[in-house]
C-alpha positions in Angstrom: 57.3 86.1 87.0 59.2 84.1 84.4 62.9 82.8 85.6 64.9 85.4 83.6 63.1 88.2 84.7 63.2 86.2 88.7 66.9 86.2 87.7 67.3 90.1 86.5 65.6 91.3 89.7 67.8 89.4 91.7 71.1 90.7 90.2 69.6 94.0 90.5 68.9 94.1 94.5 72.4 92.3 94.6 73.7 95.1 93.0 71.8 97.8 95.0 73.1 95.6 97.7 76.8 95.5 97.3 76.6 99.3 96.8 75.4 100.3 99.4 77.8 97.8 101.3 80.3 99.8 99.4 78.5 103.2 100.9 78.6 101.9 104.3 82.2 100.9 104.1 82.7 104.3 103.5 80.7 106.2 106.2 82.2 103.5 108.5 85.9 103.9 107.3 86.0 107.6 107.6 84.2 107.6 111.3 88.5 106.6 112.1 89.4 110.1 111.5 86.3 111.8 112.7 87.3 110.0 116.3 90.7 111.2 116.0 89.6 114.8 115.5 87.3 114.7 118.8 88.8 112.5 121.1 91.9 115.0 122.6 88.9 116.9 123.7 85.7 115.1 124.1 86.2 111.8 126.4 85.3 108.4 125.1 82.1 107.8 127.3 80.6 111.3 126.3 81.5 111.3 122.4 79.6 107.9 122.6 76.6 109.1 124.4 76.5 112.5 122.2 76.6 110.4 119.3 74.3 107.6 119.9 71.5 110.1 121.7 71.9 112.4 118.7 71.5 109.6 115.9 68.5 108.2 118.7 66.8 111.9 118.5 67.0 111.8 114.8 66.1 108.2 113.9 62.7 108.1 116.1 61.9 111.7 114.4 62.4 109.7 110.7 60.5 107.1 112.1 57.5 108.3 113.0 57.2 111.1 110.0 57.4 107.6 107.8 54.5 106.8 109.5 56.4 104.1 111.7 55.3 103.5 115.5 58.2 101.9 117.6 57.0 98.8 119.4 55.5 98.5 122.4 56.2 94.7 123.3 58.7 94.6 126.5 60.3 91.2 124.8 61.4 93.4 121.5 62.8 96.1 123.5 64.7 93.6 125.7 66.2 92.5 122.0 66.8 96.0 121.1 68.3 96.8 124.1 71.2 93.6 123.6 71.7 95.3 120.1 72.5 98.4 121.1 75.0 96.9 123.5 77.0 95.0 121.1 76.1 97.0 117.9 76.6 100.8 119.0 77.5 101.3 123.1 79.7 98.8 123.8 82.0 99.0 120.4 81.9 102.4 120.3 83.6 103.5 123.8 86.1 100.2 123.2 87.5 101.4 119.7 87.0 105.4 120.7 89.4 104.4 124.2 91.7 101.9 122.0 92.2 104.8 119.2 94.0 106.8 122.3 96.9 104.4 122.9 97.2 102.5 119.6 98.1 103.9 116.0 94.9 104.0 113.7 96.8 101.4 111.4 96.9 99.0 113.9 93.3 99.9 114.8 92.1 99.6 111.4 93.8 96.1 111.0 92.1 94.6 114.1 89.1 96.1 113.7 88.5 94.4 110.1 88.5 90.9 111.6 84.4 90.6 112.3 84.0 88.4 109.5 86.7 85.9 111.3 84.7 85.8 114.5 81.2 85.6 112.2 82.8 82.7 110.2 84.1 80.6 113.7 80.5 81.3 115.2 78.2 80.0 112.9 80.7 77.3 112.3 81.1 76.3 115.9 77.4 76.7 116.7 75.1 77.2 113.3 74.5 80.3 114.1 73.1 82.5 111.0 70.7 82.0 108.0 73.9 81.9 105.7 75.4 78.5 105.2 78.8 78.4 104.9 80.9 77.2 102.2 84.0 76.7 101.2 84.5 80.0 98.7 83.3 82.2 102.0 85.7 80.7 104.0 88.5 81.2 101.0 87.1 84.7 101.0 87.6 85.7 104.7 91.3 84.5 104.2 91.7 86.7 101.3 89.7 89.6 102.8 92.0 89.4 106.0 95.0 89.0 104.2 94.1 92.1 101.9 93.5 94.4 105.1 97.2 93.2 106.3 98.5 94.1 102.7 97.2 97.2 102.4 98.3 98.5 106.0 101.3 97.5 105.5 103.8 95.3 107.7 104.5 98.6 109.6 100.7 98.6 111.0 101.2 95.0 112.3 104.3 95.8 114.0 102.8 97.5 117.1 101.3 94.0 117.7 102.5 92.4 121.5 104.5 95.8 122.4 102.1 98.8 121.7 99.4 99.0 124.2 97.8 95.6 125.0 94.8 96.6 126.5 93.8 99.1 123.6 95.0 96.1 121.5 92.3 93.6 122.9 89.9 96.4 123.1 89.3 97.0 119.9 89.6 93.1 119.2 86.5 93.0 121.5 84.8 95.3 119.7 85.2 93.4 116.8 84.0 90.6 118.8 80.9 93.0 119.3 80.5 93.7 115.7 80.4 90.2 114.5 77.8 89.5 117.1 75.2 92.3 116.7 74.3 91.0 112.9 73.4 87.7 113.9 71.0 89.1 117.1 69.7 91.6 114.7 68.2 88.9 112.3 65.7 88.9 114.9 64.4 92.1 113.8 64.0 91.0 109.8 59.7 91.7 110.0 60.6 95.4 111.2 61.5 98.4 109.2 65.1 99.0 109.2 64.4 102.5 110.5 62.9 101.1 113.0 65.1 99.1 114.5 68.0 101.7 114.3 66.0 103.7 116.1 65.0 101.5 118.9 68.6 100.0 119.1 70.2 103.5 119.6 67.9 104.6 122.0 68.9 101.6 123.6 72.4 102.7 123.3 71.4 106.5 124.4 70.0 105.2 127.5 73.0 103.2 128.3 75.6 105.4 127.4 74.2 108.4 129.0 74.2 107.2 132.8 78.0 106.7 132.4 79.2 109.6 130.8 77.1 111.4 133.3 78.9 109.1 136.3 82.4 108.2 135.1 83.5 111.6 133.0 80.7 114.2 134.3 81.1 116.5 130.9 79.8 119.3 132.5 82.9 120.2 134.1 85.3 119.8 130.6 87.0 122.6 128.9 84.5 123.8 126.0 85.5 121.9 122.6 86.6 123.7 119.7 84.3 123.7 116.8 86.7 121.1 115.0 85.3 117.9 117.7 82.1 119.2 117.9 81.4 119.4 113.9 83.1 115.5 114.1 80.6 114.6 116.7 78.1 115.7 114.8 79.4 114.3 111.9 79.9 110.8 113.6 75.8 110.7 114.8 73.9 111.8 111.8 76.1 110.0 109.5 78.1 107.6 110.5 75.5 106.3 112.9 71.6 107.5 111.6 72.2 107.0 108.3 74.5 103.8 108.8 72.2 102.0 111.3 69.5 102.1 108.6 71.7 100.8 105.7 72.9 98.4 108.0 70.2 96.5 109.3 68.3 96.1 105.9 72.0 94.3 104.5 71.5 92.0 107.5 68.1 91.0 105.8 69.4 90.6 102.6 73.2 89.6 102.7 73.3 88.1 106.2 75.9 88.0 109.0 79.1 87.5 107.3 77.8 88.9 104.1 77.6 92.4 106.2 80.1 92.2 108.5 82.5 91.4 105.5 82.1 95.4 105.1 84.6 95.7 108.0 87.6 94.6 105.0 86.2 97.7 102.7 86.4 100.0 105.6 89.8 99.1 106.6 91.1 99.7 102.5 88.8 103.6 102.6 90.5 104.1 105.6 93.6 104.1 104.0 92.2 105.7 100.6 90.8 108.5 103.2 94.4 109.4 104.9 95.8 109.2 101.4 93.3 112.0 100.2 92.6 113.7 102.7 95.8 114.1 105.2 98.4 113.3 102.5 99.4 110.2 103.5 101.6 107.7 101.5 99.7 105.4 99.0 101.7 102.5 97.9 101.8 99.5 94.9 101.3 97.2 98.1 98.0 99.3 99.3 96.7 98.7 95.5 97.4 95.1 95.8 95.6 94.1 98.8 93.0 96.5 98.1 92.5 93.9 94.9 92.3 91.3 97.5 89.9 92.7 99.4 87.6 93.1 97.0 88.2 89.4 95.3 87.2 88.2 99.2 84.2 90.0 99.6 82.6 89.5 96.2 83.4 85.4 97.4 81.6 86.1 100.3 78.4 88.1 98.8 78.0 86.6 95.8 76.5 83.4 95.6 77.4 81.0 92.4 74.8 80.3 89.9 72.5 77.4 91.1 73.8 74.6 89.2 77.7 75.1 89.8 76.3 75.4 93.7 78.9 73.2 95.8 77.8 70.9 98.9 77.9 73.6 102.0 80.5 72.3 104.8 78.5 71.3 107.8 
């Protein structure tokens, strides 16, 4: 292949790439709302197990009419099991319990700070295939400081006085997020189908156990069709179809490229509540909006190789 047609492919994946970082942003951004509407009447522990058992069910069923045959090594379901710990049960039950004492703003703002915890992880201990430089760096300042923008001071307020506990759950969740990409690297010779389907079975057979023990669902008031249909909503999209976009952008735009995603879902989440429940859209939301995107294309898109700076460390 001659170097301009090397070079033409490439932009094209990156492309492909970005959108469907873009598409997961989305599915991600609007699973906010989708917890709101179930959690007054579905617990945190069961929505969680409904949800990850459901996308589980689903994902081994895609799997194995693709022709796919989940592993049958103990060590790789060991690895799966870890992943769906800190990319799906874990995260999950911490943001659907922090989203009952905390304003979605607020949640939205602490919840887009992955990319932080990525960036001081592989700097502190090399962590990750991607080698940092200085742009990323500059572009998980500007992504951050675009989700503040574009929540608005307001959002930030609740910071210190609102709920601590919530607060630092959803922090650890984050914490949860920025860890799961760079465990799931280990997984870059499988099929992304297969690995979402191993790591939410994982997370089925976790999760399952405790709603059973701590919330027993069987003895809850019926939910109306409203949390159910968000449930629903929340496994076969924003989990089945997510965990499989997911895991091939860890292959291909690593750790912080991926978890950079979390700045895009905070500015749809907003985008969402202005479309969809009315909510005020502002010159301020436009603005950091702008500087979200500026810091993720810094973090995704590498320079051409001859303007390529010295990577720090």
């Amino acid at each position: 292949m001659s170097p301009q047609a090397q070079h033409t492919t490439e932009q094209t994946t990156l492309a492909l790439d970005i959108g469907l970082l873009l598409l997961l942003s989305l599915i991600w951004g609007s699973s906010f709302t989708l917890i709101k509407v179930a959690i007054p009447t579905i617990p945190p522990f069961t929505m969680v197990a409904a949800r990850v058992t459901i996308a589980a069910i689903l994902l081994i069923a895609v799997a194995r009419a693709q022709g796919h045959a989940l592993p049958g090594r103990g060590s790789v379901w060991a690895a799966f099991f870890v992943q769906g710990l800190l990319q799906s049960a874990l995260p999950f039950t911490l943001i659907s319990w922090g989203e009952m004492h905390i304003a979605s703003g607020l949640a939205g703002v602490l919840n887009a700070t992955p990319p932080m915890f990525v960036l001081a992880i592989a700097l502190m201990t090399r962590l990750g295939r991607q080698t940092m430089s200085s742009r990323k760096i500059i572009g998980v300042a500007l992504g951050l400081a675009g989700v503040a923008v574009t929540m608005g001071a307001d959002a930030l307020s609740g910071i210190g006085t609102t709920a601590p506990l919530a607060q630092a759950a959803v922090l650890c969740a984050s914490l949860c997020y920025a860890l799961a990409p760079i465990w799931g690297q280990r997984f870059s010779g499988l099929p992304a189908i297969v690995t979402a389907a191993g790591a939410m079975s994982c997370a089925a057979a976790l999760m399952l156990p405790a709603a059973t023990a701590i919330e027993r669902p069987w003895t809850l008031p019926p939910p109306p069709a409203s949390a159910i249909a968000a449930v629903i909503t929340l496994a076969i999209v924003c989990t089945a179809l997510a965990m499989v976009i997911y895991f091939r952008l860890i292959r291909t735009l690593g750790p912080l490229g991926t978890t950079s995603g979390s700045y895009l879902r905070a500015g749809f989440a907003v985008a969402l509540g202005t479309v969809w429940l009315g909510e005020h859209f502002s010159w301020s939301s436009l603005a950091g909006m702008a500087l979200i995107l500026v810091g993720v294309v810094a973090i995704t898109v590498s320079p051409p190789a001859h303007s390529a700076k010295k990577p720090i460390g």
